[in-house]
C-alpha positions in Angstrom: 40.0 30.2 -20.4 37.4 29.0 -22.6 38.5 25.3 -22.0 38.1 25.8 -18.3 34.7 27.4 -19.0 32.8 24.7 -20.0 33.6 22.2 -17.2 32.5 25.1 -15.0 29.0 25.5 -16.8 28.4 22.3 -17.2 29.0 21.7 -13.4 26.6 24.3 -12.9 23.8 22.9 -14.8 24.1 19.7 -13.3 23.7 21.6 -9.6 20.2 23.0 -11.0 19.0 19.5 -12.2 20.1 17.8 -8.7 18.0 20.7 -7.0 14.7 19.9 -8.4 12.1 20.4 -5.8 9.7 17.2 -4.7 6.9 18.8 -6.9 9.4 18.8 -9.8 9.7 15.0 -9.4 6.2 14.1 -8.9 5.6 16.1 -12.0 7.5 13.9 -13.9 6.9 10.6 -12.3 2.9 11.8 -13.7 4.3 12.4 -17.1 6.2 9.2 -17.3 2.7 7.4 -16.2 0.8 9.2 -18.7 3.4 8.4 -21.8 2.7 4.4 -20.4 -1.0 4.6 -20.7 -0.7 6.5 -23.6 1.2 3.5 -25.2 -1.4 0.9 -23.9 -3.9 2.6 -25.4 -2.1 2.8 -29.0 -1.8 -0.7 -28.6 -5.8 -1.6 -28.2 -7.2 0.8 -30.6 -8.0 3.8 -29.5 -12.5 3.7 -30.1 -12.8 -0.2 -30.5 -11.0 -1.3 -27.8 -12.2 -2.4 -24.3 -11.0 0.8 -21.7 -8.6 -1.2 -19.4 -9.3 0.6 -16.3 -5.9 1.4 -13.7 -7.7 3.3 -11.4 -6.3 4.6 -8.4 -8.0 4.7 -5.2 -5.8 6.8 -3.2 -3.0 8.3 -3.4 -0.4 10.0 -1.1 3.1 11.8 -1.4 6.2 9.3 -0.3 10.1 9.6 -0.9 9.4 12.6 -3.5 7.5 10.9 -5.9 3.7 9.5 -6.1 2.8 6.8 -3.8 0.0 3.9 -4.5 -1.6 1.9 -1.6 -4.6 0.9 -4.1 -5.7 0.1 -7.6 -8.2 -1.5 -9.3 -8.3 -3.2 -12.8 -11.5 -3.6 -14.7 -12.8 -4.0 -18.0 -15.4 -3.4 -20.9 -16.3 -3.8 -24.2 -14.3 -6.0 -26.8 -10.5 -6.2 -26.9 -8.9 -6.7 -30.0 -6.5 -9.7 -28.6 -4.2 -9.5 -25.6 -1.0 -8.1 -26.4 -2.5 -4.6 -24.6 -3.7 -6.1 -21.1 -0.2 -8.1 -20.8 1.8 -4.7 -21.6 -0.1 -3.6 -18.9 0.0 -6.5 -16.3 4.3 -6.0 -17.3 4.2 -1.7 -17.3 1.8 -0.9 -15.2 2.5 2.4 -14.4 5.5 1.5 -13.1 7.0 -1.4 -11.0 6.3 -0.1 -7.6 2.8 0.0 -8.4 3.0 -3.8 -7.6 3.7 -2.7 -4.0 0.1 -1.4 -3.6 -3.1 -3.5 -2.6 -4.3 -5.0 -6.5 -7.8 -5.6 -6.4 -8.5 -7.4 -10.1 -12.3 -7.3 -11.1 -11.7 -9.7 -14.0 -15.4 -9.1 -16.2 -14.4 -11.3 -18.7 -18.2 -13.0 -18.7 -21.1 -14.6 -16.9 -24.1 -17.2 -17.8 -22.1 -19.8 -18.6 -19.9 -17.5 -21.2 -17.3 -15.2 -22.1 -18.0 -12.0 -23.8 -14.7 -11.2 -24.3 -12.0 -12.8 -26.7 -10.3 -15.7 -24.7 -7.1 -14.8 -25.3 -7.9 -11.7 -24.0 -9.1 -14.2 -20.4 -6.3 -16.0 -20.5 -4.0 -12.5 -20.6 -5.7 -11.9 -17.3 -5.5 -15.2 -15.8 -1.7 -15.4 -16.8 -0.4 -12.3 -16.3 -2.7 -10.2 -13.7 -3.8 -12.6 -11.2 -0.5 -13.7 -10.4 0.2 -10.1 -8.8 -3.5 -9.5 -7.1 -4.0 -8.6 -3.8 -7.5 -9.5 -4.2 -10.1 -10.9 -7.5 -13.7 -10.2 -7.2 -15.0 -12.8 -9.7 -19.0 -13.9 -10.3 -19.5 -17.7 -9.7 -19.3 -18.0 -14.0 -15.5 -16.1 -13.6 -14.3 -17.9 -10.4 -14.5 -21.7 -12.5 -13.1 -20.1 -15.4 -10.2 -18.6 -14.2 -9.7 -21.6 -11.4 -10.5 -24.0 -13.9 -13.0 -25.6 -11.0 -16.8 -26.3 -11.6 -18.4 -23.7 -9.6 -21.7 -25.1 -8.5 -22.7 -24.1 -4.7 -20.9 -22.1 -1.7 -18.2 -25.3 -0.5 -17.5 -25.3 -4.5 -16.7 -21.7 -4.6 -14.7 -21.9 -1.5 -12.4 -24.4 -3.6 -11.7 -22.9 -6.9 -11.1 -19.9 -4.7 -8.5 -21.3 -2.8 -7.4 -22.9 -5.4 -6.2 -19.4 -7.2 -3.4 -18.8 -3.7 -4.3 -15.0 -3.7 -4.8 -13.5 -0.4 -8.4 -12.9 -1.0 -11.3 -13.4 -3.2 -14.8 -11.4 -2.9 -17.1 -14.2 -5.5 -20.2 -12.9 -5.9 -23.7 -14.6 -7.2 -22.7 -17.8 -5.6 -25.7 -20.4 -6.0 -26.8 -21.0 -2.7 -30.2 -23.1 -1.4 -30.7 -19.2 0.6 -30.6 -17.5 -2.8 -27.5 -15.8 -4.1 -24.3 -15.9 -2.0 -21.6 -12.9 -1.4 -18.3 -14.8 -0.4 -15.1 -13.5 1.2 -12.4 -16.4 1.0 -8.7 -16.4 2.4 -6.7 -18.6 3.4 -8.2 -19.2 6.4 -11.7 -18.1 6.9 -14.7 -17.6 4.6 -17.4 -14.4 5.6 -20.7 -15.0 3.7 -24.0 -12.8 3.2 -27.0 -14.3 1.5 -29.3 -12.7 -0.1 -32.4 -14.0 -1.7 -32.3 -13.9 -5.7 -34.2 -11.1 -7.2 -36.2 -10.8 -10.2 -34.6 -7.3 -11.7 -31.5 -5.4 -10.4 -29.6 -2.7 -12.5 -26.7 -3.6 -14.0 -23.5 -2.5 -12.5 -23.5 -3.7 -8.9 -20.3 -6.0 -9.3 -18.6 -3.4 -10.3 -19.8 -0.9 -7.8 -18.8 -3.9 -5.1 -15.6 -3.9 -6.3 -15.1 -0.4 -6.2 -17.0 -0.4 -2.5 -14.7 -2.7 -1.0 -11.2 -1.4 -2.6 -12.3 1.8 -1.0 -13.2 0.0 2.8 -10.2 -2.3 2.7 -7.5 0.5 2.4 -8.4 1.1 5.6 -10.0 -1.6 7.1 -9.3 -5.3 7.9 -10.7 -7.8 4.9 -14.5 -8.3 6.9 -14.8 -5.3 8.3 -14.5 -4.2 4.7 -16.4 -6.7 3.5 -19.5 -5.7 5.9 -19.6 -2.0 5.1 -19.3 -2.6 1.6 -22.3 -5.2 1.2 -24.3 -2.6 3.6 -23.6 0.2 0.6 -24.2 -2.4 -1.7 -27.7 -3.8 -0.3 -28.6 0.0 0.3 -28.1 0.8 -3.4 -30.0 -2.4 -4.6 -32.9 -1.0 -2.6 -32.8 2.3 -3.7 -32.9 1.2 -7.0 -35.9 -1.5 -6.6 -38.1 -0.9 -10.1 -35.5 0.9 -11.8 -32.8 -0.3 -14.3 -30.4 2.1 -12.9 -28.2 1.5 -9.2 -28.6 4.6 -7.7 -24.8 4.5 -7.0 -25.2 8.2 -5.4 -28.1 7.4 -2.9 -26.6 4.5 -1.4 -23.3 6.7 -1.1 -24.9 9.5 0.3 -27.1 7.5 2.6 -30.3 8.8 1.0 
């Protein structure tokens, strides 16, 4: 009797695990992303290193478990080497987050140099450009990482092509206008021009990036592209005289 009671229980408890309700599995699925940032995080220090940003720009319920259509990498600060953005580029949070639209925002340097280690560039070049939907570089980035001299719009256009990704938003583009805004793909190039100003806050590459991650989810690559430069030049102006983008004006069209 007791022999045939264990079969018996242990049938039963394996009934209750195969019942676990969708919420119960997208439960875990977050747990199991958490314990993988966790681990990056170990690996670049936890106060000097750079924060390697994952961050998800929407995200919907599919097949029981957490869906990604679109994430974004970024960085700042110093990285101690590149052992931690290559466990991420191979981990992720998990392998069908390569399924989703990868925009990389590589910030690894401008005026002619890079303020991060290199080996911490060429992690990014090796290992995360290879998968990206989409890299939004600055003219200095864009030669680096294509290893092309980066000198006017038809240059740009090159080096971006160049890279094979689907599409690359290169910004501060020397131009005899001023600065260009570039969309390339492989087959067509969208352009604004602005003219080069004298002070603008810090932070609008970034808020670019973020601008048109956020547009192209659901939009094709220039309709995208034009609302997020409209955002863009609409925050630029708010902030004329300041050394702060008012990201929140320009968002909330005041």
């Amino acid at each position: 009797m007791s022999g045939g009671g264990g079969p018996r229980g242990g049938g039963a408890a394996k009934g209750r695990r195969g019942a676990r309700s969708p919420g119960s599995r997208r439960r875990r699925a977050e747990q199991r992303r958490r314990n993988r940032v966790r681990r990056v995080r170990r690996q670049t220090g936890r106060h000097r290193a750079a924060r390697t940003r994952l961050t998800f720009a929407h995200q919907r319920a599919r097949r029981g478990a957490v869906g990604v259509e679109g994430l974004a990498r970024g960085g700042d600060g110093a990285v101690e080497g590149g052992g931690a953005i290559a466990g991420a580029a191979r981990e992720g949070v998990g392998e069908a987050v390569w399924d989703a639209f990868l925009l990389v925002d590589p910030v690894i340097g401008d005026h002619g140099k890079l303020y991060i280690p290199q080996e911490v560039a060429e992690a990014i070049r090796t290992h995360l450009l290879p998968r990206a939907s989409c890299l939004t570089p600055n003219a200095f980035e864009l030669a680096w990482l294509s290893g092309h001299e980066v000198t006017d719009e038809a240059s740009a256009i090159t080096a971006a092509r160049s890279l094979s990704l689907p599409e690359v938003l290169a910004t501060s583009v020397p131009s005899h206008e001023g600065l260009a805004t570039l969309l390339i793909t492989a087959d067509e190039v969208h352009r604004i021009v602005a003219p080069k100003l004298v002070m603008v806050p810090n932070g609008t590459g970034d808020f670019l990036s973020g601008l048109y991650l956020a547009a192209r989810l659901e939009h094709a690559p220039q309709d995208a592209f034009a609302a997020a430069m409209k955002t863009l030049s609409r925050a630029i102006a708010l902030s004329s005289g300041t050394t702060v983008l008012n990201v929140a004006g320009a968002l909330h069209g005041s």
